[in-house]
C-alpha positions in Angstrom: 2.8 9.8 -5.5 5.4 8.2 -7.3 7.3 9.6 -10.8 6.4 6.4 -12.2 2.7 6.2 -11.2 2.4 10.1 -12.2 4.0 9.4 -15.8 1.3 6.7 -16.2 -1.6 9.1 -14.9 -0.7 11.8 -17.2 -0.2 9.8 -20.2 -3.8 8.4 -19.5 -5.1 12.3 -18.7 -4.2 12.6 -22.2 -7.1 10.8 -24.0 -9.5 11.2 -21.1 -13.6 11.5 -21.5 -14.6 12.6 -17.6 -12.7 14.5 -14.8 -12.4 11.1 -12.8 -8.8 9.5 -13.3 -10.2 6.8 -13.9 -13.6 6.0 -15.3 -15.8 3.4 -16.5 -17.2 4.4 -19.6 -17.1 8.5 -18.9 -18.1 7.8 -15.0 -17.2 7.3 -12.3 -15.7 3.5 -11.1 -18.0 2.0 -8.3 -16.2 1.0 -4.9 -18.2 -2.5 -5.7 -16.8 -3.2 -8.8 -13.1 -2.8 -7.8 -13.9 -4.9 -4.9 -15.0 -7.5 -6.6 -12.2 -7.1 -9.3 -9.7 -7.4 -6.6 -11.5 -10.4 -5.0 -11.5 -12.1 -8.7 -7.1 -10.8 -9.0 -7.1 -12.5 -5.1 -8.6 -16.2 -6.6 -6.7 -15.9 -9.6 -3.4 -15.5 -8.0 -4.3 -18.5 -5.6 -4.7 -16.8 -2.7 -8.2 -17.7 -2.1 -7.7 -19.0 1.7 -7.0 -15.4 1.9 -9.9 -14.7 0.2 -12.3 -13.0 3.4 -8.9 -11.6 4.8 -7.5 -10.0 2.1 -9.0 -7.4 0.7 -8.4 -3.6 -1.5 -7.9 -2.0 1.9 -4.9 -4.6 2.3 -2.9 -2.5 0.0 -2.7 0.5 2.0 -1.4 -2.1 4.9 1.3 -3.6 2.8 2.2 0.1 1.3 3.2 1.3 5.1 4.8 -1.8 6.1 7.0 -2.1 2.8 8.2 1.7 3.6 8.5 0.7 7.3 10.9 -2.1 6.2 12.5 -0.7 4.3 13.6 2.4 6.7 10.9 5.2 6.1 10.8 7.0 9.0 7.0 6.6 10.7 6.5 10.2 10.5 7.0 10.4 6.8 4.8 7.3 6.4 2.2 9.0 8.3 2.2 11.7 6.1 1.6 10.0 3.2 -1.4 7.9 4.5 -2.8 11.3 5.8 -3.0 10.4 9.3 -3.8 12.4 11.9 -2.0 10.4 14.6 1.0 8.3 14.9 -0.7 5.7 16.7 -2.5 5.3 13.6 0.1 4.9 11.4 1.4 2.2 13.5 -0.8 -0.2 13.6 -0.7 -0.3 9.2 2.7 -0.7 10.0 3.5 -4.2 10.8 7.0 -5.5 11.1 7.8 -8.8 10.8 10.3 -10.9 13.3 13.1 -11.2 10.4 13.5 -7.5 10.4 13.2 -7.0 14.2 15.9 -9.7 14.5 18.1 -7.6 11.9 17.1 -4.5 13.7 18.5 -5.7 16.9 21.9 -7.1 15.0 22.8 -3.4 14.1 24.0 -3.6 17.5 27.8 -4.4 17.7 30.0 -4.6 20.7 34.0 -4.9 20.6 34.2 -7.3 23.3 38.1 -7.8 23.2 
């Protein structure tokens, strides 16, 4: 977890009415409803023809590849998703061909 996304979680523990971190009037938030709020985020942000592809779950994939890209080392990444295997880990773990193609450039040769 983030500093950032702790800060915000503690200030909200503050003023809390349940043990959940977050609640929906004192309970607990059903998987549904998220869902469907994240469908209704998906449509409002235009993304609709995305709409039976994209979904909650699609955050965890864009969490590891962001990391990936930006030079976590797998095994780090597959801690933090809690993975048992590596094989796991890579396949949230998508690169795209831009940063294979940069990837491969950070090969130099002193051809004089």
């Amino acid at each position: 977890m983030s500093q950032l996304t702790f800060d915000i979680i503690s200030k909200r523990s503050a003023n809390r009415v349940c043990d959940y971190v977050f609640d929906w009037k004192g309970g607990k938030v059903d998987e549904r409803f998220v869902t469907h709020k994240f469908g209704d985020c998906v449509q409002r942000a235009g993304l609709k023809g995305l709409g039976k592809k994209l979904r909650f779950h699609s955050l965890r994939h864009t969490f590891a590849t962001w990391l990936v890209q930006d030079g976590v080392s797998i095994y780090e990444i597959q801690k933090l998703l809690g993975h048992s295997s590596i094989e796991m880990t890579q396949i949230y773990s998508h690169l795209h061909s831009e940063q294979l193609h940069s990837t491969v450039n950070r090969i130099t040769l002193d051809l004089q």
